[in-house]
Residue, then its C-alpha position, 0 to 999 in steps of 0.5 A: x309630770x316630770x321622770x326620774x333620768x338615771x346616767x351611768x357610766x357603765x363597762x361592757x361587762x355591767x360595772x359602774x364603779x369608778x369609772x373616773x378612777x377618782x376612788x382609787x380601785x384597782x380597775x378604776x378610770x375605765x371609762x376616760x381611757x377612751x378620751x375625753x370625747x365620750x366623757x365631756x360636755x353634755x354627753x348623756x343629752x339632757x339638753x333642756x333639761x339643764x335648764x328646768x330640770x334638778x340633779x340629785x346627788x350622793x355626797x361622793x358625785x358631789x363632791x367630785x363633780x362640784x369640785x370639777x364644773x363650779x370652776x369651768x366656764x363652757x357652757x355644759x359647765x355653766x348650765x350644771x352649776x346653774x340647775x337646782x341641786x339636792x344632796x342627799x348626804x348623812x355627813x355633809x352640813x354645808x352645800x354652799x362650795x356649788x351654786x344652787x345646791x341644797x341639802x334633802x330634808x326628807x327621804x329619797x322617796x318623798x324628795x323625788x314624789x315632790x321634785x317630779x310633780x312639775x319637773x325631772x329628776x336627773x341622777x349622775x353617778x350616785x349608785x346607792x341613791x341610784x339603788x334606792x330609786x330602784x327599790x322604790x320603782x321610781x325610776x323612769x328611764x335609764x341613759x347608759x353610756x356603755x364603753x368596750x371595756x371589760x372590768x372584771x370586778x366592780x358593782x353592777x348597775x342593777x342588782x341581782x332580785x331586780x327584774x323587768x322590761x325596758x322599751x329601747x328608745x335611743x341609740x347613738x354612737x359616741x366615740x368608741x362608746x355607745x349612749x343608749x336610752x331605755x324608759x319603762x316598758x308597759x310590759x314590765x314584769 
């Protein structure tokens, strides 16, 4: 059975919006102020996952990272534009601008019930389908990339009614950022 693998960006202080700066905040682009380094290539250690794995997107993560990686030719690049992509988006009709990219035709829920049966489902960004994993408890593990940065302002990755113990699984120092990896505890709340 395959896990739901949420990636996030995320400030010392817990915010997670706009770490790119691509939506135009007061206090966006955070995270690339430390170099490109902790932000490219594969960065968050899905490996083999990019080769058996499906990505599911907001319409915005989308977006952005289609218009960024469909025209890059390293390998990190290559591999996300080859793994399925599911596209949950109220607006969106047409998927075809990023390779194997398909739009979701039932709930978040039942997307990630079906996809996981045989594989694991990898979430980039996408805070509102992030939130909505994290209503339904789908959520298997969490690969956070924490920059020494304090924002202020901005979205937390979890919100406030939510609770529950995580088991540390990883720890590596990337540039002045650090990648840590937290799975469900057997303990949870």
């Amino acid at each position: 059975m395959g896990r739901v693998i949420v990636n996030q960006f995320v400030s010392l202080d817990g915010i997670v919006t706009d770490p790119d700066g691509s939506a135009g905040t007061a206090t966006g682009g955070w995270a690339f102020r430390h170099g490109p380094g902790p932000v490219s290539g594969d960065k968050f250690r899905l490996g083999p996952i990019l080769a058996s794995g499906v990505m599911l997107y907001g319409r915005t993560t989308w977006e952005l990272l289609g218009g960024l990686l469909s025209v890059r030719d390293d390998d990190f690049s290559i591999a996300m534009t080859k793994i399925a992509k599911i596209v949950v988006s109220n607006t969106l009709t047409d998927v075809s601008g990023w390779n194997n990219s398909q739009l979701a035709t039932q709930p978040i829920s039942e997307v990630v019930r079906s996809e996981t049966a045989d594989r694991d489902v990898v979430v980039v960004g996408s805070l509102s389908i992030v939130r909505a994993l994290q209503a339904a408890d789908l959520v298997d593990e969490y690969r956070l990339m924490t920059f020494p940065t304090i924002v202020g302002s901005g979205e937390h990755l979890f919100g406030t009614a939510q609770q529950g113990d995580l088991e540390l699984v990883s720890v590596d120092q990337v540039g002045p950022a650090v990648l840590t990896s937290y799975r469900r505890s057997e303990h949870r709340s």
